[in-house]
C-alpha positions as CSV (number, residue, x, y, z in Angstrom):
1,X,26.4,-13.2,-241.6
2,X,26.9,-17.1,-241.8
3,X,28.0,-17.7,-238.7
4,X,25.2,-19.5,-236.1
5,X,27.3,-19.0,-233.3
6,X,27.1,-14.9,-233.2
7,X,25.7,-13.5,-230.9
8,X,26.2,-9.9,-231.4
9,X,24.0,-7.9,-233.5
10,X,24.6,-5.7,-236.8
11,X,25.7,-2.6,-236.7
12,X,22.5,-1.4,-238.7
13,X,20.4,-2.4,-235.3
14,X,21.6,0.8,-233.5
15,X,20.6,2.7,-236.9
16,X,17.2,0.9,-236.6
17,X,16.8,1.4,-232.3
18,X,17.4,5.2,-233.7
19,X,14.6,5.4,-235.8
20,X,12.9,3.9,-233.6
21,X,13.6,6.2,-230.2
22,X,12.8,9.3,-232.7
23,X,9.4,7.7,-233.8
24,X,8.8,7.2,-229.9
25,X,9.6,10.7,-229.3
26,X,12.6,9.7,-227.4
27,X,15.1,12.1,-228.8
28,X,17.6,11.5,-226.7
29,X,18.1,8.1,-226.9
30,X,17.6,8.2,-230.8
31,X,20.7,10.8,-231.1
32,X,23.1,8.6,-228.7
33,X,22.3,5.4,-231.2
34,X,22.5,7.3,-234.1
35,X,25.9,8.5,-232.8
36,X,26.6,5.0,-232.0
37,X,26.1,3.6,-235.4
38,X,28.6,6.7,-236.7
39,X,31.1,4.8,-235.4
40,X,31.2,1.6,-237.8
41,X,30.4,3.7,-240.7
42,X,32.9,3.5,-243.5
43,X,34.6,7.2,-243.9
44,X,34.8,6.7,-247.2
45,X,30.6,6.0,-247.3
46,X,29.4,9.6,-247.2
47,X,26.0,8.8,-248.7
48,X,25.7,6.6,-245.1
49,X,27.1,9.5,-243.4
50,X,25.1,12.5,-244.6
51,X,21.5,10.2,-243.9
52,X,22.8,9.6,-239.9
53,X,23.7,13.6,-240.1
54,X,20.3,14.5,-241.5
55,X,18.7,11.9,-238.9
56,X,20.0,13.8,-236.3
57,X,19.1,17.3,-237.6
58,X,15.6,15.6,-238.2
59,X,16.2,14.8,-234.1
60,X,16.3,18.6,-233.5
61,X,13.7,19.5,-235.7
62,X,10.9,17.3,-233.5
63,X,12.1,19.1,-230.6
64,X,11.4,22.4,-232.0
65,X,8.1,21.0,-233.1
66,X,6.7,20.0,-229.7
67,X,7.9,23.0,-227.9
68,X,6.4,25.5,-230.3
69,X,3.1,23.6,-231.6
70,X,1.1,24.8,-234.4
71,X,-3.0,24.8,-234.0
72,X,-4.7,23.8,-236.6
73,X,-8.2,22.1,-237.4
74,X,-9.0,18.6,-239.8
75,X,-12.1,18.4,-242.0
76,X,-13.6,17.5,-245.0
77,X,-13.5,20.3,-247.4
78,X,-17.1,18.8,-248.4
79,X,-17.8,20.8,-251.6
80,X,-16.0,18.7,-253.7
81,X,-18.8,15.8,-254.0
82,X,-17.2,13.2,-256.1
83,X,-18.0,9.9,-257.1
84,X,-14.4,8.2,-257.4
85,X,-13.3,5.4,-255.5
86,X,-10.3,7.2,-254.7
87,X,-8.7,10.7,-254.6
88,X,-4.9,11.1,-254.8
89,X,-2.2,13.2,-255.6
90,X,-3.8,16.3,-253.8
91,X,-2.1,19.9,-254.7
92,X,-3.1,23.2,-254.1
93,X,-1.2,26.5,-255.8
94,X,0.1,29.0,-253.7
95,X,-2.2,31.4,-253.9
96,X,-4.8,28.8,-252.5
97,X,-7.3,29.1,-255.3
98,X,-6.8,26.2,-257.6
99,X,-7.0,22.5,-256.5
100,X,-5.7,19.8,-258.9
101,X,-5.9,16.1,-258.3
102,X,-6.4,12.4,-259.8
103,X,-9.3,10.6,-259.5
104,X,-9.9,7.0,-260.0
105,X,-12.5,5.8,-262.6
106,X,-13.6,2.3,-263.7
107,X,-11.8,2.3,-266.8
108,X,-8.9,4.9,-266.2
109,X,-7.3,7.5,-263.7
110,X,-8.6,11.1,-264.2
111,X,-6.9,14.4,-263.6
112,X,-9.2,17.1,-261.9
113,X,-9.1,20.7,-261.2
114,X,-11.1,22.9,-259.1
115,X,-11.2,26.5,-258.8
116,X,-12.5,28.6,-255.9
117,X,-14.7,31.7,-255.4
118,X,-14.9,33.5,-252.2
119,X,-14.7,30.6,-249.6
120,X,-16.2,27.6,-252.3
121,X,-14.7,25.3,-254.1
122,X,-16.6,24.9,-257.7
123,X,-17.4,21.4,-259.6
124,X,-14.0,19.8,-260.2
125,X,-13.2,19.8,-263.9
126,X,-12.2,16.6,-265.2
127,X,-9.2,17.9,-267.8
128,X,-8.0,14.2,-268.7
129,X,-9.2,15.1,-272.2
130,X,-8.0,18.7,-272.9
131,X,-4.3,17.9,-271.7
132,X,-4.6,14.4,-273.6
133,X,-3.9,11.8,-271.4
134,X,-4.3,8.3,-272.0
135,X,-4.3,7.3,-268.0
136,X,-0.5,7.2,-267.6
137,X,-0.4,11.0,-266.5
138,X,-0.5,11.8,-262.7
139,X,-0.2,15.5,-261.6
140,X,2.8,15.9,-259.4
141,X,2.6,19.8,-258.9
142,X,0.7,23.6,-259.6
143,X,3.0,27.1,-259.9
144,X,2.1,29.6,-257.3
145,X,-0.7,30.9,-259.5
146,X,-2.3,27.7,-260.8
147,X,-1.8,28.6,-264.2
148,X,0.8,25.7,-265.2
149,X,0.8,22.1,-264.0
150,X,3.6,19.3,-263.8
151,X,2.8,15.4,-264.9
152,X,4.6,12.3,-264.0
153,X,4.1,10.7,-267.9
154,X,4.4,7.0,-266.8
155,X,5.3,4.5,-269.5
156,X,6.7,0.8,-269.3
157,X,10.1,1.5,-268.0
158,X,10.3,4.9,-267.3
159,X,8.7,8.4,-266.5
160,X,8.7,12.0,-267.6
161,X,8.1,15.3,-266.6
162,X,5.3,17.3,-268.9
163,X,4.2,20.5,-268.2
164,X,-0.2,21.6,-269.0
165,X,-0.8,25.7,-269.4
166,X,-4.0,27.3,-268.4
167,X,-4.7,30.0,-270.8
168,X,-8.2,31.2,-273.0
169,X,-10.1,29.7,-270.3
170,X,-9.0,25.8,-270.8
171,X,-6.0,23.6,-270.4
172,X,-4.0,22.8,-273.0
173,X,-2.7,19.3,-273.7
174,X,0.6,18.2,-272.4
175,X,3.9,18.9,-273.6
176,X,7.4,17.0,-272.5
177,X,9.6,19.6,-270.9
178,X,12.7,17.7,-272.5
179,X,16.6,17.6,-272.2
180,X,17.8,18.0,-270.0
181,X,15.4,17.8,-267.3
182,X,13.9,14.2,-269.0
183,X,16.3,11.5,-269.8
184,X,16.5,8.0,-270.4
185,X,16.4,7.4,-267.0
186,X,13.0,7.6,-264.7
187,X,11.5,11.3,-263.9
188,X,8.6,10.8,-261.3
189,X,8.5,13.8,-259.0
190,X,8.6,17.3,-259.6
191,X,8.0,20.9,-258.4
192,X,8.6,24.7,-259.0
193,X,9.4,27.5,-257.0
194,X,7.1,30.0,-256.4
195,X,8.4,32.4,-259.0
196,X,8.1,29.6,-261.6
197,X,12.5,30.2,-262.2
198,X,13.3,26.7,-260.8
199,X,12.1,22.8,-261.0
200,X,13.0,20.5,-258.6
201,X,12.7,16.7,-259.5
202,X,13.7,13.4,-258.8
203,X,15.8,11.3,-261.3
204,X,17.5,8.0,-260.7
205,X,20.0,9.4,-263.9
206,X,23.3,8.4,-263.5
207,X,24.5,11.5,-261.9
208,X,22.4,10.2,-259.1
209,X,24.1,9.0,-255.5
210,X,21.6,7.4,-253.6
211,X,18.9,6.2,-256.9
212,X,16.2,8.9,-256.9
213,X,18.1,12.0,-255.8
214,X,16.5,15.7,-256.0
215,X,17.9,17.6,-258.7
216,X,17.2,21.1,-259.2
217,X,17.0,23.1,-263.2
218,X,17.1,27.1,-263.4
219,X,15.2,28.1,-266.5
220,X,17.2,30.3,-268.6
221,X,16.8,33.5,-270.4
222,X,15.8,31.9,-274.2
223,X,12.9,29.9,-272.3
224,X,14.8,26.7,-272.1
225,X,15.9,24.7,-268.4
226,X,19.5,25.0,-267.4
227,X,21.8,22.0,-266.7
228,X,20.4,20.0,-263.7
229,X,22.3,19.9,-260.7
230,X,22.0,17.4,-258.0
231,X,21.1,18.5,-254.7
């Protein structure tokens, strides 16, 4: 850097030639860079370290992939006939019978759920209302049985985690899950495990490594969520 007359380039090109070999498919020639750039990391960088590892790993996983391909079919799932100018933020529980997801309005970003009978998908459900949000709530996840959603609660400088309950046949509004999964620092992401024991999230806290890190929370007998640790 600073110096016209180099004509070498960075270390980070081999990272970059890597990526680009693996999105090419040429997963050969992505390891041998990625190995290549190994070299001029700093030992003492394991952050640096541990994305080349997982780069590779990825490497191996794409072979897998192609040699064992997976059928399956893209559509439209048609029944749900809305009029927003955008769908995001797409979940579906894992039991496959409730869909949640935001919809964009003129004057503010819904959340929407739709339930299914048989093989159809009924009217979505716009719940921005009964879980009272004021537009800055995204959903981010459903539990296995669709019963409990996660929200991203967005304000000016930093997000939350809340948690909606289905029960008596409506949602109920919104409630912060709280220390220690929340902080003063920015929640965005989250998920649980299928038996509703765990969250996973993202958090940029200062426990963090590499700025948003996944952190995981074991709920704990008295109802509460556990220490987080960082994964």
């Amino acid at each position: 850097e600073g110096k016209f007359s180099e004509e070498n380039a960075p270390p980070d090109a081999l990272l970059y030639l890597g990526n680009a070999y693996r999105v090419n498919m040429e997963i050969d020639k992505a390891i041998e860079k990625y190995n290549e750039f190994a070299k001029y990391i700093d030992p003492k960088d394991k952050t640096l370290q541990t994305f080349v590892d997982q780069q590779i790993v990825s490497c191996g996983n794409a072979l897998v992939g192609t040699t064992n391909p997976v059928e399956y079919k893209v559509g439209n799932l048609g029944q749900l006939q809305e009029s927003h100018s955008s769908v995001y933020n797409m979940l579906i529980s894992g039991d496959m019978k409730t869909l949640a997801f935001m919809g964009k309005n003129p004057f503010y970003n819904g959340v929407y759920v739709a339930t299914k009978d048989g093989e159809v998908w009924n009217k979505p459900m716009n719940i921005t209302p009964s879980i009272a949000s004021d537009g800055n709530m995204d959903v981010v996840a459903l539990s296995h049985d669709g019963k409990v959603m996660l929200l991203a609660v967005t304000e000016e400088f930093t997000s939350n985690i809340y948690s909606a309950v289905y029960e008596n046949n409506r949602w109920n509004p919104t409630v912060s899950l709280g220390k220690p999964v929340n902080s003063k620092y920015y929640e965005a992401n989250a998920a649980l495990s299928p038996d509703g024991k765990s969250i996973y999230f993202s958090s940029n806290r200062k426990e963090s490594l590499g700025g948003m890190d996944i952190f995981v929370s074991d709920l704990q007998d008295d109802g509460t969520w556990g220490a987080p640790v960082n994964m």
